[in-house]
Backbone as a ProteinNet text record, in pm:
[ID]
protein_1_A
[PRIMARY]
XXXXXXXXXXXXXXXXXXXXXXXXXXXXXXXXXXXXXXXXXXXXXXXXXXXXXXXXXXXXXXXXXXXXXXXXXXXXXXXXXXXXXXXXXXXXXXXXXXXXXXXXXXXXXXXXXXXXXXXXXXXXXXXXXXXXXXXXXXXXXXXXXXXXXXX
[TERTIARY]
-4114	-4083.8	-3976.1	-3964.5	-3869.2	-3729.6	-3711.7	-3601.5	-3547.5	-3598.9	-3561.8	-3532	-3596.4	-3557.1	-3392.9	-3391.1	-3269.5	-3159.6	-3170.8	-3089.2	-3079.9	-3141.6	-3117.1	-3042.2	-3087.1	-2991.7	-2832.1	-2804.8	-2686.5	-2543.2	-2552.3	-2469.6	-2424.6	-2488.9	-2536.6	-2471	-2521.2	-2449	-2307.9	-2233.8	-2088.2	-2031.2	-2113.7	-1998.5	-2040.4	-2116.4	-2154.7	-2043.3	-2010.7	-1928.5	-1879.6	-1993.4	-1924.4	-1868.9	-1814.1	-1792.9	-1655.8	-1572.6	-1438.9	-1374	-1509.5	-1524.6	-1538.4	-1633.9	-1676.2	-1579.4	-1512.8	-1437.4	-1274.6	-1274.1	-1103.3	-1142.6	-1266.8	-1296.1	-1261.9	-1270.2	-1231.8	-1059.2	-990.4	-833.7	-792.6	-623.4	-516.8	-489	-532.9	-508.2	-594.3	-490.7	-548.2	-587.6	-774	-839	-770.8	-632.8	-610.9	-438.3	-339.1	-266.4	-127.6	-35	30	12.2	-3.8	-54.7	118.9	110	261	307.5	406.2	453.5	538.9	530.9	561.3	672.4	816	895.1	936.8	993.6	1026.7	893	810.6	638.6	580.5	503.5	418.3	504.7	369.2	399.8	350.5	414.4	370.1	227.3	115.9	-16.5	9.2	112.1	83.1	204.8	297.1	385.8	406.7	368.5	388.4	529.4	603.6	758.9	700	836.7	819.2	890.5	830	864.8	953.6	1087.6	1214.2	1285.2	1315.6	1382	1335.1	1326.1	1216.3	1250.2	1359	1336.9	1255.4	1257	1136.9	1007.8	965.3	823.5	710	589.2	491	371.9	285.7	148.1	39.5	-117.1	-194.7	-327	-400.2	-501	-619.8	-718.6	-833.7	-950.1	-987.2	-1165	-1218.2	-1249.1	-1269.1	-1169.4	-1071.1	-993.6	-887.7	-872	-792.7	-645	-525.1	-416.1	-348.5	-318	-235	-74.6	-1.6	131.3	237.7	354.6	360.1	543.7	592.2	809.5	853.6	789.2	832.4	728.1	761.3	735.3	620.5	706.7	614.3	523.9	538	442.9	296.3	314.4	221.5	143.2	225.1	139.6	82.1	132.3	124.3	-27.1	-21.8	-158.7	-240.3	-267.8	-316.5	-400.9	-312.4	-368.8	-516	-511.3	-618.7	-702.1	-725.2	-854.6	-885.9	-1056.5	-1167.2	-1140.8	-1075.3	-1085.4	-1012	-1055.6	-945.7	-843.7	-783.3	-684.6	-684	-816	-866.9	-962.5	-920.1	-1062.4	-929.7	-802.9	-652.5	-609.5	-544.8	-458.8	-278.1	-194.2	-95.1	0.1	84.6	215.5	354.2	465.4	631.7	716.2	795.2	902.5	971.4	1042	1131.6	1278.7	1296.4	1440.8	1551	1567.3	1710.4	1632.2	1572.9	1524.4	1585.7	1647.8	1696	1682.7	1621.7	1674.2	1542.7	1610.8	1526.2	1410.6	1333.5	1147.6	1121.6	1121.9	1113.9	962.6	1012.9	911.7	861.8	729.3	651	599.8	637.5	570.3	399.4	359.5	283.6	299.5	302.1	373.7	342.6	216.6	192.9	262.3	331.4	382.6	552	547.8	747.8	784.2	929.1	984.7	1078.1	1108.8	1191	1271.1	1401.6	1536.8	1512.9	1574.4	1586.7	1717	1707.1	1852.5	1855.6	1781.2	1827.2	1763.7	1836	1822.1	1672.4	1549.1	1463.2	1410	1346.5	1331	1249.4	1113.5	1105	1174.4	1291.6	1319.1	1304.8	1202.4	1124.7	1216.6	1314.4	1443.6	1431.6	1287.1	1306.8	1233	1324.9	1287.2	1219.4	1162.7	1045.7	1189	1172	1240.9	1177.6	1215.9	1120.8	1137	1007	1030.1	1126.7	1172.9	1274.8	1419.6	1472.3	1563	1609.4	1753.7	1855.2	1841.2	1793.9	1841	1686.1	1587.7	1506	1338.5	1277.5	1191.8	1022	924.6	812.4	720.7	650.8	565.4	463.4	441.2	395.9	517.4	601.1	714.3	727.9	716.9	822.6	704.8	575.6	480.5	457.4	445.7	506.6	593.3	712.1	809.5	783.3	698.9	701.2	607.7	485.7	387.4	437.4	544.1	592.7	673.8	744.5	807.9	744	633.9	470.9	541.9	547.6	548	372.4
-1623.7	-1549.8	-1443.3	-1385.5	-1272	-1339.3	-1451.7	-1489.3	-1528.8	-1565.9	-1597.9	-1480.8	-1371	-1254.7	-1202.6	-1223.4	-1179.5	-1299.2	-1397.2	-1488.2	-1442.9	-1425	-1398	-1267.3	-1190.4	-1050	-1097.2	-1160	-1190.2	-1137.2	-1203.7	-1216.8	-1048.8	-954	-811.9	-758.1	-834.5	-749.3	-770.3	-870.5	-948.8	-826.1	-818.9	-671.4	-585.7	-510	-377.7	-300.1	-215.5	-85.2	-92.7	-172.6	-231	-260.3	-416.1	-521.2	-509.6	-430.2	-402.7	-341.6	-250.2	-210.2	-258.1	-336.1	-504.8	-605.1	-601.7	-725.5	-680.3	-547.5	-439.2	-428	-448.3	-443	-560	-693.3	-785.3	-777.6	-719.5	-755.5	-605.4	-664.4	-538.6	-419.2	-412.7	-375.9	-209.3	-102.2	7.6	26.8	129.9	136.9	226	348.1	413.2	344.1	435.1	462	306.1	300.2	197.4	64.1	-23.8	-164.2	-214.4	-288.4	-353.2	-479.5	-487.2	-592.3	-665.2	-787.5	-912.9	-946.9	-897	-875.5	-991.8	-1073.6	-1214.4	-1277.1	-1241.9	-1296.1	-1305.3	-1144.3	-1080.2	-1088.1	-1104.9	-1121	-990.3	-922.2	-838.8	-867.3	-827.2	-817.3	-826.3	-766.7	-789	-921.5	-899.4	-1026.8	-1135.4	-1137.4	-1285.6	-1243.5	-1205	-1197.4	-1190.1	-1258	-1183.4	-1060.5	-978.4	-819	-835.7	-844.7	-861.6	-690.7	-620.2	-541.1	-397.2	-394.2	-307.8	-134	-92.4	18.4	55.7	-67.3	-32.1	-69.2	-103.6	-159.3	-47.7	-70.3	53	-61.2	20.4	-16.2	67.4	-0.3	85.4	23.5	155.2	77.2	170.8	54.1	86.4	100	185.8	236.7	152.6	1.2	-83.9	-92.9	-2.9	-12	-152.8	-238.9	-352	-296.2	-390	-296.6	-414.3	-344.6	-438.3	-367.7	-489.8	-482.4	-483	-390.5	-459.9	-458.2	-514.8	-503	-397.8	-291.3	-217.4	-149.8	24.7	100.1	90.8	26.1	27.9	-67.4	-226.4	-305.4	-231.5	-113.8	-67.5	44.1	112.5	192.3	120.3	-0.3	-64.1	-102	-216	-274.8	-150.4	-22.2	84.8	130.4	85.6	140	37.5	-59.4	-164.4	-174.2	-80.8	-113.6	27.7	3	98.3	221.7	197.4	342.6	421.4	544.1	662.2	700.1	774.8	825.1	880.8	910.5	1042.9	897	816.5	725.5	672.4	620.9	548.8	621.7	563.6	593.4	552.9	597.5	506.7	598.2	447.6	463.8	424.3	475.8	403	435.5	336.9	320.3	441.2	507	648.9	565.8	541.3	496.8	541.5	606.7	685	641.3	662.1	651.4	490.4	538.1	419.5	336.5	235.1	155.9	124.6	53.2	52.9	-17.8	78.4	45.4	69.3	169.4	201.3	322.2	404.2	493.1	502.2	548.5	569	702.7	676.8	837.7	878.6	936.9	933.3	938.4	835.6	836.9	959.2	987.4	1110.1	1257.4	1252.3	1391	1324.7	1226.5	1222.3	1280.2	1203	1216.2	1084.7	1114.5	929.3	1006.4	879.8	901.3	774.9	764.4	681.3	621.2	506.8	447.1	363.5	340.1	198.6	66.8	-4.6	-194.8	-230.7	-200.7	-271.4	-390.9	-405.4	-547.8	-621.4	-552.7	-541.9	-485	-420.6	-358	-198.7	-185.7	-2.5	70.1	36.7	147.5	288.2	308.4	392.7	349.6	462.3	458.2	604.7	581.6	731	791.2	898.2	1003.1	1094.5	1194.5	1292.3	1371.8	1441.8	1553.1	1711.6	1680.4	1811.3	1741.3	1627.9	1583.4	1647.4	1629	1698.4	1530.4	1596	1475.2	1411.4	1409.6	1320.4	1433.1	1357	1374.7	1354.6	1463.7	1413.2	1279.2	1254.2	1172.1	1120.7	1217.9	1228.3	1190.1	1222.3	1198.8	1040.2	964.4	872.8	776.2	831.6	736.6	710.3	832.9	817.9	718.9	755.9	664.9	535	507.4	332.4	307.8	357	340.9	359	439	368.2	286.6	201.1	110.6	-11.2	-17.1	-104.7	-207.3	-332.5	-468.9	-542.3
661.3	540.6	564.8	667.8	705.9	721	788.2	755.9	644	571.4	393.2	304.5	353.9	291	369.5	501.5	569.7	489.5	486	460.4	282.6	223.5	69.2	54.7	135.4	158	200.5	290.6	376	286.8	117.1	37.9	4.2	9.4	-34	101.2	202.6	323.6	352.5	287.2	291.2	208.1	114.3	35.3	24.4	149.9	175.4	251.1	214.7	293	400	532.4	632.8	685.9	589.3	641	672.8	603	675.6	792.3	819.7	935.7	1074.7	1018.7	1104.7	1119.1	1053.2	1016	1081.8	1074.2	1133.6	1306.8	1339.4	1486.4	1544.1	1464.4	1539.9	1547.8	1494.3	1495.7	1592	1613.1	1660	1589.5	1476.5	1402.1	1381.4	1335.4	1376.1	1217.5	1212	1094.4	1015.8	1031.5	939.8	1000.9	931	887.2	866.1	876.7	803.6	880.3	872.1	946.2	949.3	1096.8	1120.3	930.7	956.3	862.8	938.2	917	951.2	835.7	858.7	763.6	764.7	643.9	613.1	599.5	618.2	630.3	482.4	529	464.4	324.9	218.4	70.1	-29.3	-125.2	-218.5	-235.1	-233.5	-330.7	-427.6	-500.6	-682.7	-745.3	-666.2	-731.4	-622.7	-522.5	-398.7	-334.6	-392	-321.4	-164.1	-80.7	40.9	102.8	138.7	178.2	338.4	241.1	362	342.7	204.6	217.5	253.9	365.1	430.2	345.5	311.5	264.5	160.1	86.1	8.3	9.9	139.4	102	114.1	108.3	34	88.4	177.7	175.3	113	75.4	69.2	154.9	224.4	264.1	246.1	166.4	38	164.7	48.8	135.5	209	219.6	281.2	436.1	425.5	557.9	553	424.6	441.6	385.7	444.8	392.1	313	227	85.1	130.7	121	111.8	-2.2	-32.6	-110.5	-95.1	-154.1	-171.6	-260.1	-295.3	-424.6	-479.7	-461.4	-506.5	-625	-729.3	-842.8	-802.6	-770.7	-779.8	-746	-608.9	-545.2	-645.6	-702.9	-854.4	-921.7	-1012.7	-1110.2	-1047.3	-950.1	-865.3	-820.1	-814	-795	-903.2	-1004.2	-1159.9	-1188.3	-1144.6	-1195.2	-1094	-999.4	-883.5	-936.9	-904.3	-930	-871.2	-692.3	-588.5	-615.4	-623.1	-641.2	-515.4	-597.3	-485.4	-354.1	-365.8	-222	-156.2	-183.4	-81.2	-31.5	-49.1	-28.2	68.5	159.6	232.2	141	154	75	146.6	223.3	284.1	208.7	224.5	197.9	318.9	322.3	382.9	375	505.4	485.1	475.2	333.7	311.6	425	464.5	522.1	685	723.9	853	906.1	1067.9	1155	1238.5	1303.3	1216.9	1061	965.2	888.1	870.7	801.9	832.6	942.8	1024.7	1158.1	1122.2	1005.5	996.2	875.9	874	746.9	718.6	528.2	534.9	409.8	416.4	306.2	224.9	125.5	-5.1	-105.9	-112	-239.4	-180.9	-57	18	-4.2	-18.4	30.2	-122.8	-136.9	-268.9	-275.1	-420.7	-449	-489.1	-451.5	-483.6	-568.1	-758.2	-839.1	-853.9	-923.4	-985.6	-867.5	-761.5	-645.6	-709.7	-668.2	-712.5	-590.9	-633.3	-560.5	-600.4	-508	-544.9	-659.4	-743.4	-878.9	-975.9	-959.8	-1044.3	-1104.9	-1028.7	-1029.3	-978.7	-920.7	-882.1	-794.5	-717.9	-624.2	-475.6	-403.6	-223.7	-171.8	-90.7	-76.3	76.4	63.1	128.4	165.6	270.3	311.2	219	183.8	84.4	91.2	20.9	-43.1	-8.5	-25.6	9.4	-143.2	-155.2	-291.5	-382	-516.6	-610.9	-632.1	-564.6	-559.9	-583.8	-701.1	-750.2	-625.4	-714.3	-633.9	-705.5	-589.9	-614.7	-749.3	-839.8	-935.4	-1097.1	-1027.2	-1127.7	-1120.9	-979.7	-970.9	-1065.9	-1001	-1072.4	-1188.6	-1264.1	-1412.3	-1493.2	-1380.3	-1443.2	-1463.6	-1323.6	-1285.9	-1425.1	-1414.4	-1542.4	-1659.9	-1714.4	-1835.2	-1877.3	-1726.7	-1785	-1787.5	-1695.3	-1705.9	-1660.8	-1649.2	-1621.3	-1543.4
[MASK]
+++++++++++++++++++++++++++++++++++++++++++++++++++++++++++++++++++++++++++++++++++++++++++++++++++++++++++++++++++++++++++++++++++++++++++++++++++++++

């Protein structure tokens, strides 16, 4: 009888709090901050593209410790807006546009700032910069923006 109860549980324990924990121990892969990208590889989470143009790419990695990739600024708001976790449970990285060679370094996205009007690769038109660069808005602004032009 005890095993039938463990085995009926099993499903409950697959999406308990855990399992990402469990599941981030078996890989190379470090539990916080930006996970490598496999550039020409690795695909957006919200639109499939593959994430070649490294200045703009943007990770996030959710309370579960798994990291979503994505090619563009906005895609990474936009897909942010429709999951349950708040902001303070997220880790959320971008690309330091200006930094050499490129995609070399990452910064925390809600601390950098965006420089607007660049051709990314959805269309959302900004790159994260260290904050207080000249010309370039904070983090709260850029997000705005992306959210009202929605796609």
């Amino acid at each position: 009888m005890a095993r039938r109860k463990f085995v009926a549980a099993l499903p409950a324990l697959a999406a308990g709090p855990y399992l990402g924990t469990l599941l981030a121990g078996c890989s190379s892969e470090p539990l916080t901050g930006p996970a490598e990208i496999k550039w020409d590889r690795d695909t957006c989470e919200r639109c499939s593209m593959v994430i070649s143009e490294r200045p703009y790419a943007v990770q996030i990695r959710d309370p579960m410790k798994k990291v979503h990739k994505f090619d563009d600024f906005g895609c990474a708001v936009v897909w942010k807006e429709h999951q349950t976790f708040s902001d303070a449970e997220i880790e959320f990285w971008a690309v330091d546009a200006r930094a050499e060679p490129a995609g070399s370094k990452w910064l925390d996205a809600r601390q950098a700032a965006y420089l607007g009007g660049k051709h990314s690769p959805m269309g959302y038109g900004f790159v994260a910069v260290a904050a207080g660069a000249a010309a370039a808005v904070p983090f709260a602004e850029a997000r705005k923006a992306v959210l009202a032009k929605g796609k």
